[in-house]
C-alpha positions as CSV (number, residue, x, y, z in Angstrom):
1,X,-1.9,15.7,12.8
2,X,-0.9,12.7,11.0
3,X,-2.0,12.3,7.6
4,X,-1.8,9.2,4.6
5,X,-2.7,10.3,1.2
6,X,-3.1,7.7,-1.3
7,X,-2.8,8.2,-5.1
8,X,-2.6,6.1,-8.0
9,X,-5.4,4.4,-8.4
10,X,-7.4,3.8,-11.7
11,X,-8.5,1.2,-14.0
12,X,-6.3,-1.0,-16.0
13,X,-7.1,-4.0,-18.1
14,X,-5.5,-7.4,-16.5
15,X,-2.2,-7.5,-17.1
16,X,-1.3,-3.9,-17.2
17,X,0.0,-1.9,-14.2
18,X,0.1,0.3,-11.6
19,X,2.1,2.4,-9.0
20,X,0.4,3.4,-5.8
21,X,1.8,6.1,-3.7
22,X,1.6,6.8,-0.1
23,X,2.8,10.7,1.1
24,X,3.0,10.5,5.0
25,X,2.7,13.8,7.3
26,X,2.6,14.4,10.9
27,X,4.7,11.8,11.8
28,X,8.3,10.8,12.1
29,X,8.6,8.6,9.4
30,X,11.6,6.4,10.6
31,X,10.1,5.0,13.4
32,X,7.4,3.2,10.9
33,X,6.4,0.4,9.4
34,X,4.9,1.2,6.0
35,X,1.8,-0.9,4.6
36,X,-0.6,-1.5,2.4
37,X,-3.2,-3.3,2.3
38,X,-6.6,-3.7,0.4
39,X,-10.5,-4.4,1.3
40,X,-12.8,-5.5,-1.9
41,X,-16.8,-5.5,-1.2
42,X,-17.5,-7.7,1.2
43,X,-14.3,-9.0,1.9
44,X,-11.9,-8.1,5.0
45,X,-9.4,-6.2,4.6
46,X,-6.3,-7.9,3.9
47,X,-2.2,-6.8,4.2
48,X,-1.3,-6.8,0.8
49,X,2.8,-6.1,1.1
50,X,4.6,-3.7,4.4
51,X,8.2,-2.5,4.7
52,X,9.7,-1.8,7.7
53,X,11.9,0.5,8.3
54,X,15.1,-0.8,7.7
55,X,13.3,-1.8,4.5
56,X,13.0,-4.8,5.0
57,X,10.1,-6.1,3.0
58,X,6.9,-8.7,3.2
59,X,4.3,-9.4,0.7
60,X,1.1,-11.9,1.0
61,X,1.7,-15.1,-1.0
62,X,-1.0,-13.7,-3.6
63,X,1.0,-11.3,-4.8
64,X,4.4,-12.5,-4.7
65,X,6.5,-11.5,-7.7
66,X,3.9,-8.8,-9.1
67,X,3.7,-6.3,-6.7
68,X,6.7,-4.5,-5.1
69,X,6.4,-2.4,-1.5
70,X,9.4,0.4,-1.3
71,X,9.8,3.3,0.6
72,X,12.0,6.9,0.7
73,X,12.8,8.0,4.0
74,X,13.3,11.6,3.1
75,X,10.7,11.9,1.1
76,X,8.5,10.1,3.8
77,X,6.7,8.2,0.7
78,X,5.7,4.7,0.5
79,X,5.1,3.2,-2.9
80,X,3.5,0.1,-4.4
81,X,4.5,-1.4,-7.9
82,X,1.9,-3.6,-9.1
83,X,2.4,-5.7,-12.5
84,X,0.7,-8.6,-14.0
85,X,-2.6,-6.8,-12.4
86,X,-5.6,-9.9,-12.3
87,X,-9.5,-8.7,-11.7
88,X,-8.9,-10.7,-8.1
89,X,-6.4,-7.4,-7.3
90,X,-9.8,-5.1,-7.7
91,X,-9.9,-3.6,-4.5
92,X,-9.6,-0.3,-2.3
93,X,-5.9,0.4,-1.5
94,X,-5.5,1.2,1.9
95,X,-2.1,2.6,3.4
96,X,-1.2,2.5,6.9
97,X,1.4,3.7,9.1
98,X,2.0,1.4,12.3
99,X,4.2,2.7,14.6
100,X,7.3,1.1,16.2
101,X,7.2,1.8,19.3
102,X,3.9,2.1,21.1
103,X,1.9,0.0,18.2
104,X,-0.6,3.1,16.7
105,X,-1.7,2.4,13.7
106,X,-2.6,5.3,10.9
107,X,-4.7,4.7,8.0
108,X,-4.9,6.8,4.3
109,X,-8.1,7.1,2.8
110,X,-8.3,4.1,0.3
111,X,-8.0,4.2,-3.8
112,X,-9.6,2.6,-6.0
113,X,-8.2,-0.2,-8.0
114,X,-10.4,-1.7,-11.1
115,X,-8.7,-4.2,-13.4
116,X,-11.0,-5.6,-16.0
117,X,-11.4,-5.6,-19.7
C-alpha cells in the first residue's frame, strides 16, 4: 500500500533551520507530484512548496527564498529545506503524493514544527 513518512520535525528558535524528509512507498514515484504542505491549529491547511516531476518547483509567496522543495527519484524521497524559520512557520508538516495521471492524492502523517524562543 502506499505509504508517506515524514521526519524532521522539531523545535528551533526563529531563525534557525530545518530539513523535512518525505520517504514514499507503494507507489511509482515518477509519475508524482511531490508536496508539502502545512495546517497550524485552526487554520486550513495550506501548500507550502510541491515539485513535480520533472522537478520543476513551486513555493507559496510566504515562503519564497527560505524554504527549498527537492526531490530524488531513486531514492523516492522528497525533501524540504527550511531557513530563516519565523514562529508564523509553526505548523504540522504534511506531505502528499498527487498522482499524475488519474489525480489520487496520498497523504504522510504530519510533523511537528515549533519555532519559538
Amino acid at each position: 500500500q502506499v505509504q508517506l513518512v515524514e521526519s524532521g520535525g522539531g523545535s528551533v528558535q526563529p531563525g534557525g533551520s530545518l530539513r523535512l524528509s518525505c520517504a514514499a512507498s507503494g507507489i511509482i514515484f515518477g509519475i508524482y507530484t511531490m508536496g508539502w504542505y502545512r495546517q497550524a491549529p485552526g487554520k486550513q491547511r495550506e501548500l507550502v512548496a510541491s515539485v513535480t516531476n520533472g522537478s520543476r518547483t513551486n513555493c507559496s509567496d510566504s515562503v519564497k527564498g527560505r524554504f527549498t522543495i527537492s526531490r530524488d527519484n531513486a531514492k523516492k524521497m522528497v525533501y524540504l529545506q527550511m531557513n530563516s524559520l519565523k514562529p508564523e512557520d509553526t505548523s504540522i508538516y504534511y506531505c502528499k503524493a498527487r498522482n499524475d495521471i488519474n489525480w489520487n492524492d496520498y497523504w504522510g502523517q504530519g510533523t511537528q514544527v515549533t519555532v519559538s524562543s
